[in-house]
DOPAKOL-201794 format. One record per residue (C-alpha): residue number from 1; chain; x, y, z negated. Coordinates in pm, 1 decimal, decimal comma. Layout:
BEGIN
SITE pos unit     east    north       up
SITE NUM    A        X        Y        Z
...
//
This chain:
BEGIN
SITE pos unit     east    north       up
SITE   1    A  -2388,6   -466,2   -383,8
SITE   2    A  -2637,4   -229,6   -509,0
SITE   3    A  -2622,9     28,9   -770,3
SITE   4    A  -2839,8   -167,5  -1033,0
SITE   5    A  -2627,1   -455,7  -1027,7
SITE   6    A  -2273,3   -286,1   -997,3
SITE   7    A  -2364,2    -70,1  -1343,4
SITE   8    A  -2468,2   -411,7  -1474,8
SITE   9    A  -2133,6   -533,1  -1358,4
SITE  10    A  -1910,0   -287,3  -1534,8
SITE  11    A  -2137,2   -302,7  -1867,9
SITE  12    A  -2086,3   -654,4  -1900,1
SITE  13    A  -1678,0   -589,7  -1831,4
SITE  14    A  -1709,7   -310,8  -2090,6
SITE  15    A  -1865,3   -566,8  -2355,5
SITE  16    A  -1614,1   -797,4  -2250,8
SITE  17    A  -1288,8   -576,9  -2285,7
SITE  18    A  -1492,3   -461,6  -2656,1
SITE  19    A  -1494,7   -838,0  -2792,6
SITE  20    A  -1099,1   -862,7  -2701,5
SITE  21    A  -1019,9   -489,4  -2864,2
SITE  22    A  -1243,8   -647,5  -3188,5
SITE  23    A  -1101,3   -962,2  -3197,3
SITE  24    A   -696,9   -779,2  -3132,5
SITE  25    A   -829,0   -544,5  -3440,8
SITE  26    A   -911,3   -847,9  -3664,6
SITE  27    A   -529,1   -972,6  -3620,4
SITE  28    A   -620,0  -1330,0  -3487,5
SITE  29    A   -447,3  -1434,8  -3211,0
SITE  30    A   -671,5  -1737,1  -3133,1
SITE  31    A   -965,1  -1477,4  -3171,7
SITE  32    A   -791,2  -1244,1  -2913,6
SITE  33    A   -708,7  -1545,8  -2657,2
SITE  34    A  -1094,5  -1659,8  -2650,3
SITE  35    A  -1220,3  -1279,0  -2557,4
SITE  36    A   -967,5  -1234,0  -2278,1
SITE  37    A  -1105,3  -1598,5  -2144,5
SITE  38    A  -1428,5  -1473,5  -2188,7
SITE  39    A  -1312,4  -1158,6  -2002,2
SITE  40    A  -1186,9  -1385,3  -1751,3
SITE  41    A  -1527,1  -1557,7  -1706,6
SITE  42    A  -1716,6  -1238,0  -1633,2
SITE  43    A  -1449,7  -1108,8  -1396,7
SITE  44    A  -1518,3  -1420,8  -1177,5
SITE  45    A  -1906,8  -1382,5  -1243,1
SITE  46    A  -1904,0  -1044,1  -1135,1
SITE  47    A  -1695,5  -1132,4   -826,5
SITE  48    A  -1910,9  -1467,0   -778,0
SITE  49    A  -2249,7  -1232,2   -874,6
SITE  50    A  -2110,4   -984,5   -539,3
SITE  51    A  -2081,4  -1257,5   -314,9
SITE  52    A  -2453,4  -1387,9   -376,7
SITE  53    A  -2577,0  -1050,9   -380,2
SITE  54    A  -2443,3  -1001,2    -20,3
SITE  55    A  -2623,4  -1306,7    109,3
SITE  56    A  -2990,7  -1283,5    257,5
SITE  57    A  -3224,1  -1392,7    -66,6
SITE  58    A  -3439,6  -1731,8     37,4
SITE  59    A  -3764,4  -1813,1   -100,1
SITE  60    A  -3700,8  -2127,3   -345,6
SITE  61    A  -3983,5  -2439,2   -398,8
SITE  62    A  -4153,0  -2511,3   -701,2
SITE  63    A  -3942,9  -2763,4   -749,1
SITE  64    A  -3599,1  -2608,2   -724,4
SITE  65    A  -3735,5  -2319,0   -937,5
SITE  66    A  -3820,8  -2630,8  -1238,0
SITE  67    A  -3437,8  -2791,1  -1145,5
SITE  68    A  -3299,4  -2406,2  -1177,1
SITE  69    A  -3496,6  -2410,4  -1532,2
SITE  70    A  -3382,6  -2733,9  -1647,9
SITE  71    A  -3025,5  -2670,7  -1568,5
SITE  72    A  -3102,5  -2321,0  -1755,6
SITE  73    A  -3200,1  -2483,3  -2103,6
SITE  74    A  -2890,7  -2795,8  -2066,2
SITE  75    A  -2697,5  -2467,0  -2025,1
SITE  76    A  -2852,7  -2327,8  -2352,8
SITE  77    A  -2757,3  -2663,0  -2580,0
SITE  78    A  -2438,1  -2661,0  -2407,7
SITE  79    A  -2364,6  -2349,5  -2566,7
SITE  80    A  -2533,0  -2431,1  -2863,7
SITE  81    A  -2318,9  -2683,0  -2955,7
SITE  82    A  -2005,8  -2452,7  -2866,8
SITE  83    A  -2120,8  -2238,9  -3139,9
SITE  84    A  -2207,9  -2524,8  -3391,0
SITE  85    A  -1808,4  -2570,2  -3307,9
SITE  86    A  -1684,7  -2259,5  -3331,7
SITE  87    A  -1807,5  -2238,3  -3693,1
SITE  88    A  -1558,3  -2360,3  -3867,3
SITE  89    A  -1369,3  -2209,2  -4129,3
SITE  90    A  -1088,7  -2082,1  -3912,3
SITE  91    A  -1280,2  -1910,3  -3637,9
SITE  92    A  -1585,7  -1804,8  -3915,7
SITE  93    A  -1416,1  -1442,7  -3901,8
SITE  94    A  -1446,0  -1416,4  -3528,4
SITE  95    A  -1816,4  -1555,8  -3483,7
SITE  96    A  -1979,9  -1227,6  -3439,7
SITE  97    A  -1758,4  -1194,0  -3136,1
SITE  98    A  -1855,1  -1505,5  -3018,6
SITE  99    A  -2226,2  -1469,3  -2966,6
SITE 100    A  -2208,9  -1125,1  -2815,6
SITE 101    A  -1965,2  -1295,5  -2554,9
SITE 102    A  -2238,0  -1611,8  -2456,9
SITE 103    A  -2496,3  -1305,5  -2254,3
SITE 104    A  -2227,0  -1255,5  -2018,1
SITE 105    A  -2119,5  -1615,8  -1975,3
SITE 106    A  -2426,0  -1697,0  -1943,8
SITE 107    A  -2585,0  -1526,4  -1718,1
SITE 108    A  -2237,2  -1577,9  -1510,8
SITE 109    A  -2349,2  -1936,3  -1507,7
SITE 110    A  -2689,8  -1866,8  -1392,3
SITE 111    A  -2583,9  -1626,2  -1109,7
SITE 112    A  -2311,0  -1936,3  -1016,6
SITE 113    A  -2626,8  -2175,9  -1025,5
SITE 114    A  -2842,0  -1971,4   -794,2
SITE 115    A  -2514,9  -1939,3   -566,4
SITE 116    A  -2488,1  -2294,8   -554,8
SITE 117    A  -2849,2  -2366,8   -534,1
SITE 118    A  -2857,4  -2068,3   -228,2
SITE 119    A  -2563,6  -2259,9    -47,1
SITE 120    A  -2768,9  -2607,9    -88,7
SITE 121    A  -3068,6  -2501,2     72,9
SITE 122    A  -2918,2  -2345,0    338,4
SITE 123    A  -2662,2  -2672,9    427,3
SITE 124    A  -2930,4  -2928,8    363,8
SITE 125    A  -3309,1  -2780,1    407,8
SITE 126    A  -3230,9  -2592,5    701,8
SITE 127    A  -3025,8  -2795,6    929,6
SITE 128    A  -3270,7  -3111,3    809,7
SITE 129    A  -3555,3  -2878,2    925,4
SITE 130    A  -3365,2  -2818,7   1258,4
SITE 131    A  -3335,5  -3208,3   1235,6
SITE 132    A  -3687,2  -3302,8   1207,7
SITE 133    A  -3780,6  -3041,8   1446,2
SITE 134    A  -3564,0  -3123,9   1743,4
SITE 135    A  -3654,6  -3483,6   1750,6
SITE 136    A  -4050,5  -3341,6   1763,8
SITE 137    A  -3884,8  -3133,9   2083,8
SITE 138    A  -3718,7  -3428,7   2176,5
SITE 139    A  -4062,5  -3648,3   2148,6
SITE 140    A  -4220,6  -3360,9   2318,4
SITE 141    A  -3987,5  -3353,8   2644,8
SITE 142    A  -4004,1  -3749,4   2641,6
SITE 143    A  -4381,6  -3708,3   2637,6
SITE 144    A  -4342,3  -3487,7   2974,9
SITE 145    A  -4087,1  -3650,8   3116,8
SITE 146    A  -4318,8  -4017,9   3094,7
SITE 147    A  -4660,8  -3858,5   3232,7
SITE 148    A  -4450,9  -3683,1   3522,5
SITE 149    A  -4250,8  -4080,0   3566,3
SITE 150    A  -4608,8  -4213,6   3557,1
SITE 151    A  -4746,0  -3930,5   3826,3
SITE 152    A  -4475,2  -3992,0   4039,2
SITE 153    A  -4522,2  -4361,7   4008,0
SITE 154    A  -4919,1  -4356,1   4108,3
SITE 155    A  -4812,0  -4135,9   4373,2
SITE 156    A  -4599,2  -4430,6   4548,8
SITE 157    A  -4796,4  -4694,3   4451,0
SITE 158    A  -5097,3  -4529,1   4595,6
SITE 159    A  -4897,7  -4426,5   4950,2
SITE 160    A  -4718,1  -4816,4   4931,7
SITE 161    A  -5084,5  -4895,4   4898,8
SITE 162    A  -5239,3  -4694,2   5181,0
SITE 163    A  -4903,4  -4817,1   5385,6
SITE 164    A  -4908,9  -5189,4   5318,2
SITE 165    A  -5126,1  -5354,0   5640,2
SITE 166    A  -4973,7  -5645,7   5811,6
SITE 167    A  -4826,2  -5599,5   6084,7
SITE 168    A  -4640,3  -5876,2   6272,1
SITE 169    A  -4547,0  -5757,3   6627,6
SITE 170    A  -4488,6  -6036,9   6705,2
SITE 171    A  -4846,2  -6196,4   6615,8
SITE 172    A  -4979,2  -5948,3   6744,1
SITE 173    A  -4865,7  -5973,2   7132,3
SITE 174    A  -4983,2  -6302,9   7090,3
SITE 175    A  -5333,4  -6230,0   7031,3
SITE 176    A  -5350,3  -5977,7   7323,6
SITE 177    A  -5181,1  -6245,9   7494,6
SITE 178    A  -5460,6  -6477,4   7396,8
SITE 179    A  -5752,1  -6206,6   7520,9
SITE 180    A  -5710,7  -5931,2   7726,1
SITE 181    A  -5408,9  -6141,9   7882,6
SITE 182    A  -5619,4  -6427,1   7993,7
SITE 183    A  -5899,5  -6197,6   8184,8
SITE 184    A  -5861,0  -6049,8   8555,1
SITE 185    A  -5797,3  -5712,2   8687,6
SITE 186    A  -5552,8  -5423,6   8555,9
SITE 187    A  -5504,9  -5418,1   8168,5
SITE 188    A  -5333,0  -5204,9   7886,9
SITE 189    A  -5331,4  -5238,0   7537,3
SITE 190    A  -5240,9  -4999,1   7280,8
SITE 191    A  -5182,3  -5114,1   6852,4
SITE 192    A  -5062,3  -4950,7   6578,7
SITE 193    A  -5111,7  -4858,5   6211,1
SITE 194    A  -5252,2  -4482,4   6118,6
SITE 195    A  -4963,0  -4387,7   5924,8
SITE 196    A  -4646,6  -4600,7   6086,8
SITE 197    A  -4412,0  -4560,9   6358,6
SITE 198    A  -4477,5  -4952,9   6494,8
SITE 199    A  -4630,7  -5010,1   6802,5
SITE 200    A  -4756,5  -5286,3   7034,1
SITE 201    A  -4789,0  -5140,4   7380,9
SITE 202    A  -4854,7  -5394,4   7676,0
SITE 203    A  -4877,8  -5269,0   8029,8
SITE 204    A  -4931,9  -4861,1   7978,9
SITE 205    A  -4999,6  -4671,6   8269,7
SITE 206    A  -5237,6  -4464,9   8425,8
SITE 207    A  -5625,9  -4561,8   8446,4
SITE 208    A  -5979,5  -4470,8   8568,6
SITE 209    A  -6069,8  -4352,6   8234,2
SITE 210    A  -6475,8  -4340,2   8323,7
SITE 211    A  -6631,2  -4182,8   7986,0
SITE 212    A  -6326,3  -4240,3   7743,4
SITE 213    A  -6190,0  -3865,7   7901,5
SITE 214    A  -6474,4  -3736,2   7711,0
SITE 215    A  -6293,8  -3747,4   7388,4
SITE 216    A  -6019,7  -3509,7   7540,7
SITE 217    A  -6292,5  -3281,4   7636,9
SITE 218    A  -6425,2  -3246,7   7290,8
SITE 219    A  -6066,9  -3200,0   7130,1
SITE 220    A  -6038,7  -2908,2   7382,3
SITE 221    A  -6377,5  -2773,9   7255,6
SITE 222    A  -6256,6  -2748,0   6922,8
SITE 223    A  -5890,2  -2623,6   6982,4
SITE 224    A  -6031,0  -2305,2   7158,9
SITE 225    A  -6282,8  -2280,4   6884,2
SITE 226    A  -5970,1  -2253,6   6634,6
SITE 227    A  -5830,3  -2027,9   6837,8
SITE 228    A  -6168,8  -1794,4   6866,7
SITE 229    A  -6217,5  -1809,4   7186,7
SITE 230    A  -6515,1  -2030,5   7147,7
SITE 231    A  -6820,0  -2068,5   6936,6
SITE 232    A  -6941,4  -2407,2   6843,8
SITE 233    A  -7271,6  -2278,1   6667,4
SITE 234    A  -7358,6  -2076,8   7001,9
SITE 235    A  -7645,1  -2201,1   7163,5
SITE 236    A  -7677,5  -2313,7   7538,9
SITE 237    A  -8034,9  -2385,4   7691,5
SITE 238    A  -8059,7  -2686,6   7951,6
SITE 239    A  -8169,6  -2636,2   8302,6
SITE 240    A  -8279,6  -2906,0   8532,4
SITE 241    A  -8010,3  -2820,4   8810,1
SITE 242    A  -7693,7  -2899,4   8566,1
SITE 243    A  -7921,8  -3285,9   8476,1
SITE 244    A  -7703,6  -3590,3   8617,4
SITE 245    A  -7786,5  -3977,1   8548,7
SITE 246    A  -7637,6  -4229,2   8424,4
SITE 247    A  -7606,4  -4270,4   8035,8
SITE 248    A  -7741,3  -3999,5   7788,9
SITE 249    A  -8049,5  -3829,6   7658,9
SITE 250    A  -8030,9  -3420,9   7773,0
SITE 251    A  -8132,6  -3546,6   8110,9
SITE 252    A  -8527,8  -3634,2   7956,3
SITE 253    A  -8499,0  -3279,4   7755,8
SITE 254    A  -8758,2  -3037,9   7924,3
SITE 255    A  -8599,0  -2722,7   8112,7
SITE 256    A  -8541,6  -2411,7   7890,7
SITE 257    A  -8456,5  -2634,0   7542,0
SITE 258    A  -8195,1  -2476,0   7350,5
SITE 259    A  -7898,3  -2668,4   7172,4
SITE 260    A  -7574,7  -2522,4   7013,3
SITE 261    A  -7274,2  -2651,6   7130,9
SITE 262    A  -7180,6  -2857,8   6845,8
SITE 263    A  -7475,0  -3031,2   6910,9
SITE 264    A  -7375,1  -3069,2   7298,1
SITE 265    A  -7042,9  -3243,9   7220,7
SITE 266    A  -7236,4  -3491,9   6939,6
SITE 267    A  -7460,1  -3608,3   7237,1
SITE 268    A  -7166,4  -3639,8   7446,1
SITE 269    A  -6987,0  -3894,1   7257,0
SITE 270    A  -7239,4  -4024,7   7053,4
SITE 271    A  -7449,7  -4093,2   7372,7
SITE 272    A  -7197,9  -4080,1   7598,5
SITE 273    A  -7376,7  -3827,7   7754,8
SITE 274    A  -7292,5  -3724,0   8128,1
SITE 275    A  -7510,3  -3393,0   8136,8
SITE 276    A  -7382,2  -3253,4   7779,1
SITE 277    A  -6998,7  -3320,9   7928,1
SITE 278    A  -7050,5  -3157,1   8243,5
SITE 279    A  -7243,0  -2889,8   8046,9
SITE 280    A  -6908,2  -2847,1   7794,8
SITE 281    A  -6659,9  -2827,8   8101,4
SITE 282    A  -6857,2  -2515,5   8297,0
SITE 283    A  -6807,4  -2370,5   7916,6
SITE 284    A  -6450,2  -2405,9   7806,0
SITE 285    A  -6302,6  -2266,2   8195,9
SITE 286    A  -6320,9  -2555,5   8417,0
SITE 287    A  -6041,0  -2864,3   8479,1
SITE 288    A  -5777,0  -2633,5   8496,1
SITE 289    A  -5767,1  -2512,3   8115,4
SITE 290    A  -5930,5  -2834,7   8007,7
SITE 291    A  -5580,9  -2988,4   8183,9
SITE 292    A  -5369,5  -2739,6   8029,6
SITE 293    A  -5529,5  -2804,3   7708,8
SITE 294    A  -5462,8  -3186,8   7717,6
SITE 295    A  -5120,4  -3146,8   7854,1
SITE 296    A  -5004,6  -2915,2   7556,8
SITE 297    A  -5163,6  -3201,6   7306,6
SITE 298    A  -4948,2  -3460,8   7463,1
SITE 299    A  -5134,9  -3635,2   7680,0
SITE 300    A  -4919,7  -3686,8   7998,5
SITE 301    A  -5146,5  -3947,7   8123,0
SITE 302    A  -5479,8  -3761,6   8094,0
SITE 303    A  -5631,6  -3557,6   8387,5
SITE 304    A  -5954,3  -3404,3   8454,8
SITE 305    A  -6031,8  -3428,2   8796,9
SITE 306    A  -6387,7  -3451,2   8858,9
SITE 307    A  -6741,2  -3417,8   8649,3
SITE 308    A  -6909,9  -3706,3   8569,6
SITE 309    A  -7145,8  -3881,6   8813,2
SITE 310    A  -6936,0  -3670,2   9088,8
SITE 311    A  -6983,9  -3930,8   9361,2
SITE 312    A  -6831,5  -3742,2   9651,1
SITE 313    A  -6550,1  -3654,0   9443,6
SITE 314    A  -6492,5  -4037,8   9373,2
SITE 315    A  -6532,3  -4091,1   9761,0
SITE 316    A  -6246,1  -3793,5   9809,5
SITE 317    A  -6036,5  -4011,9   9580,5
SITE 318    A  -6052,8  -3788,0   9282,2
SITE 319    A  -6089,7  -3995,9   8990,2
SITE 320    A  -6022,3  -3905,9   8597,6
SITE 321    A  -5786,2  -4117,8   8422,1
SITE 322    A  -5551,0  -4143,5   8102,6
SITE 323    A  -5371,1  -4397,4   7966,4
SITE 324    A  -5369,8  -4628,9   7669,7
SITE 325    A  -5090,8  -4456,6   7531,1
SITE 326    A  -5284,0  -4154,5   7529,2
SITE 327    A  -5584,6  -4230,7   7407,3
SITE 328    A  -5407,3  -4470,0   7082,7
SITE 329    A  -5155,0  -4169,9   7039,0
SITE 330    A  -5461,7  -3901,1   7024,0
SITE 331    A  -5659,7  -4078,9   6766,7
SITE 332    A  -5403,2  -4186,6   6557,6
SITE 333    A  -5341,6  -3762,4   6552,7
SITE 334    A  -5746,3  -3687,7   6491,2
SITE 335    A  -5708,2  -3945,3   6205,4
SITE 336    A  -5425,7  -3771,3   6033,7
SITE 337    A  -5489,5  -3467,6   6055,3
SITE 338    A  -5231,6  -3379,6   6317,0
SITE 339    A  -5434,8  -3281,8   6628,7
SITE 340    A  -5614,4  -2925,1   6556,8
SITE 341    A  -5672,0  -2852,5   6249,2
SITE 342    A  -5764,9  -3097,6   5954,2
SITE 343    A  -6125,8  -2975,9   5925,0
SITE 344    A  -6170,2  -2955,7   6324,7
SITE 345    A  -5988,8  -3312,9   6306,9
SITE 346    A  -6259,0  -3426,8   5998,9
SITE 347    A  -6555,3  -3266,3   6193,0
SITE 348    A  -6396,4  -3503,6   6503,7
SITE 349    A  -6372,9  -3809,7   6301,9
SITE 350    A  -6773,3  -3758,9   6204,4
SITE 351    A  -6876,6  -3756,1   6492,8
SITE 352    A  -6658,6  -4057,5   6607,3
SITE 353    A  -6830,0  -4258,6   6339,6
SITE 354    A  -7220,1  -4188,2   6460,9
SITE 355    A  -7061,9  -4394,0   6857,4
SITE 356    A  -7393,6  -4602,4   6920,9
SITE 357    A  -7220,6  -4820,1   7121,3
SITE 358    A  -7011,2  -5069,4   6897,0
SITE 359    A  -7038,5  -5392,0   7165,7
SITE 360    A  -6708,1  -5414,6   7240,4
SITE 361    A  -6399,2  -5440,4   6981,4
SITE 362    A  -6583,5  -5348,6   6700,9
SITE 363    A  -6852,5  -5597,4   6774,7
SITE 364    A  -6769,3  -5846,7   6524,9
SITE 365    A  -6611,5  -5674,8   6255,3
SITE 366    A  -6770,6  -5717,0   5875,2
SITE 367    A  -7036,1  -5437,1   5775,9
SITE 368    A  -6728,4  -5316,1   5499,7
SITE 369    A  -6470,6  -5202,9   5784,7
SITE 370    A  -6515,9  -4798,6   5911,2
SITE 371    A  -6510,1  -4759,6   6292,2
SITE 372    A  -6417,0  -4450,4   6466,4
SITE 373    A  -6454,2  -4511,3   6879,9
SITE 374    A  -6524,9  -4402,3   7200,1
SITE 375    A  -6602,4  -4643,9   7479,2
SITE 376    A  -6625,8  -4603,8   7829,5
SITE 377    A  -6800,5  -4797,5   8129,6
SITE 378    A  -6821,7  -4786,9   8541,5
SITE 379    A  -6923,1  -5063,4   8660,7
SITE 380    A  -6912,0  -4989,1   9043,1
SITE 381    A  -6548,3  -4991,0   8954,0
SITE 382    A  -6507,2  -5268,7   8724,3
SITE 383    A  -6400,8  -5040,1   8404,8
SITE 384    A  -6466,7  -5117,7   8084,7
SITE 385    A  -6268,0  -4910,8   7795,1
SITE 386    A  -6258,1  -4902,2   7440,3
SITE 387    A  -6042,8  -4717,6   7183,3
SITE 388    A  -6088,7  -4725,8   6808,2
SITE 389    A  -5983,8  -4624,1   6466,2
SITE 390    A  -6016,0  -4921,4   6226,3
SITE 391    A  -5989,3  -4893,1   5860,5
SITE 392    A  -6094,2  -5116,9   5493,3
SITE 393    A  -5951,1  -5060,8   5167,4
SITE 394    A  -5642,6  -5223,6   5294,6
SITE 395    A  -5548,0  -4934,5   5570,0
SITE 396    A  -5673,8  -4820,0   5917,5
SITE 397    A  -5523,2  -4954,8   6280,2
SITE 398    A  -5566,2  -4785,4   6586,9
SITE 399    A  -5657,7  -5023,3   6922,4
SITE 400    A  -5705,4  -4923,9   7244,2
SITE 401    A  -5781,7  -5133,4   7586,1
SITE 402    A  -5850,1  -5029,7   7895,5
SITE 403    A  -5950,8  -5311,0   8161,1
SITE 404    A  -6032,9  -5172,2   8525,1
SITE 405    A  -6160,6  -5425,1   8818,9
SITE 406    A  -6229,0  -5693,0   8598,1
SITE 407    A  -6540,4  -5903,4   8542,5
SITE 408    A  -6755,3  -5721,6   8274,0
SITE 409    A  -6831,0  -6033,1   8076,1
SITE 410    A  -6470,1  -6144,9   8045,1
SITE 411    A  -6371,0  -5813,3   7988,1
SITE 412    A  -6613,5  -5781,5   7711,5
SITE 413    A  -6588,5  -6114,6   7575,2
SITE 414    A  -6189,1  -6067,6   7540,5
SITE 415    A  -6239,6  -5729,3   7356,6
SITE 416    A  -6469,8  -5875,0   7117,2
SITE 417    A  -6240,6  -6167,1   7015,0
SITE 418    A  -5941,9  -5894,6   7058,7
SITE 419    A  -6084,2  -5684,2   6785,1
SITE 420    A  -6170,1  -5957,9   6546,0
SITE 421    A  -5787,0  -6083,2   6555,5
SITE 422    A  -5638,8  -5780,5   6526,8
SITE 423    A  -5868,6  -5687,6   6183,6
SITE 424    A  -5779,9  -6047,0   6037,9
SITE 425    A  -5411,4  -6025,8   6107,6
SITE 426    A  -5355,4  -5631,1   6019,1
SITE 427    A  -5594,7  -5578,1   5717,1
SITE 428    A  -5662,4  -5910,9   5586,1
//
């Protein structure tokens, strides 16, 4: 309590104790029992007046302030009438007592209004503000909790989407069954989704891989450029002694023209081109690293045993080969990212996508399917090989075949009706 209102304290007991000495002085007994009560009074105003004083003052509204004033005046003709009462003839003697006794009791009712009104706000304001502002929390929280629900929620619906291509193993073997199965010579097939563990794989082994090896030869250009141990914006210039025949366009290039390598492995698949492949394995170390390079990609199949056009080396009995396996297995990596790098992967897939030739299990596809492939061709030897990345708005298949002394139309004419099955039947 502070000094101010403690002094006011003990002047108001002093008047009190004053009215009960004048009214003892008077003789009246009934005189002397209303002073003490109004002694009483302030004593518990004074006490009730400490208490308040002790609580931490709040800032009333407008309209408490108005009740607070209202209750202030009913207080007023309360006690108005209690003197209109007290003026009769027996208690005329003691009136002057009286009215110096209502300041005290009064303002001991105010103070005891203010406590009450001070207790109200802080039971029924306060914890109704906490009320109304924990359900905003609440509706806050909810808000979070329903966008991150409806994140998650696109999330799977947009990998169930991206995951959700047909594919009946079963159907499937019977449409290789159908195609490659009905043509001569030695076969494999290869079929799977991108981004799922299921596999058709019909006779896998080791085959004369003719140009198909030329997509492990790029993959090993672009591994060693990760590591830095190669350049794929250095530049190489073309002499007529490293020319060979057979398919591709460096051969007509005139002596001394200059091309960076990135531009030598685009002819080489694009084109198929012989010269820019025997060009990229004099640069990368030879058949040695080039092998150690496929082996540590996982390609157990997959040797490099000879450049191309190398006739005497086909007469020693060195051939190139891989495998179905390998080749399906390597693009589904290059398509997900999983080979190199995801930008040397990307820069892969590009390239994939510019193949010229499309005449064999892409042949018959509808403009709206993406094609990713690398074929490869040797007549002498019957080979014909194709392996592709397939992919709508539905998904993306791999599908690989490799046919070897077989009858080029047949072997052709089954791929073509291959790939058109296994697009209607996987992302139709």
């Amino acid at each position: 309590m502070d000094p101010v209102s403690a002094s006011s304290s003990i002047q108001r007991t002093a008047d009190a104790r004053g009215t009960a000495d004048a009214a003892q002085s008077d003789g009246s007994a009934r005189a002397k029992n209303q002073a003490e009560s109004v002694a009483n009074q302030a004593t518990v105003a004074n006490t009730t007046q400490s208490q308040v004083s002790e609580r931490p003052l709040t800032r009333q509204t407008q309209s408490e302030r108005q009740s607070h004033q209202g209750e202030q005046e009913q207080t007023s003709n309360d006690a108005s009438d209690q003197s209109t009462a007290t003026s009769n003839p027996a208690t005329r003697t003691n009136q002057a007592a009286t009215h110096k006794s209502k300041v005290p009791w009064l303002i001991a009712l105010l103070v005891l209004i203010v406590a009450v009104g001070g207790a109200a706000y802080f039971l029924y304001l306060r914890p109704s503000t906490a009320r109304s502002t924990a359900p905003a929390q609440s509706s806050v929280a909810h808000k979070k909790t329903t966008r991150h629900s409806s994140s998650v929620t696109k999330n799977s619906q947009s990998t169930t989407k991206s995951t959700a291509v047909s594919f009946d193993q079963s159907q499937i073997r019977d449409d290789i069954s159908s195609t490659i199965g009905a043509i001569s010579g030695t076969n494999s097939v290869y079929v799977s989704p991108v981004n799922s563990k299921q596999t058709v794989l019909v006779n896998d082994g080791s085959q004369r891989s003719a140009s198909s090896i030329k997509i492990f030869i790029m993959v090993t250009a672009y591994a060693m450029a990760k590591e830095g141990v190669f350049n794929l914006t250095d530049t190489h210039t073309v002499t007529d002694s490293e020319k060979v025949g057979g398919t591709g366009v460096i051969q007509n290039m005139d002596a001394g023209t200059k091309l960076s390598y990135q531009e030598i492995i685009e002819h080489m698949i694009d084109d198929s081109d012989n010269t820019a492949a025997n060009i990229m394995i004099e640069k990368l170390g030879g058949f040695d690293l080039i092998n150690n390079k496929i082996s540590n990609m996982g390609a157990t199949d997959t040797k490099l045993r000879r450049k191309m056009m190398d006739t005497k080396a086909l007469d020693d009995g060195k051939d190139n080969t891989t495998s179905a396996h390998d080749m399906g297995m390597t693009l589904k990596k290059i398509y997900n990212h999983q080979l190199v790098s995801r930008q040397a992967d990307e820069a892969m897939l590009t390239i994939l996508a510019k193949n010229q030739n499309r005449t064999k299990l892409p042949k018959d596809l509808p403009s709206s399917a993406t094609v990713y492939n690398k074929t490869g061709e040797y007549a002498d030897y019957g080979v014909q090989n194709d392996a592709e990345i397939v992919k709508n708005s539905h998904g993306a298949f791999v599908a690989v075949v490799l046919s070897e002394d077989g009858d080029q139309n047949d072997q052709i004419d089954a791929m073509n009706r291959l790939g058109s099955l296994l697009y209607q039947n996987i992302l139709e």
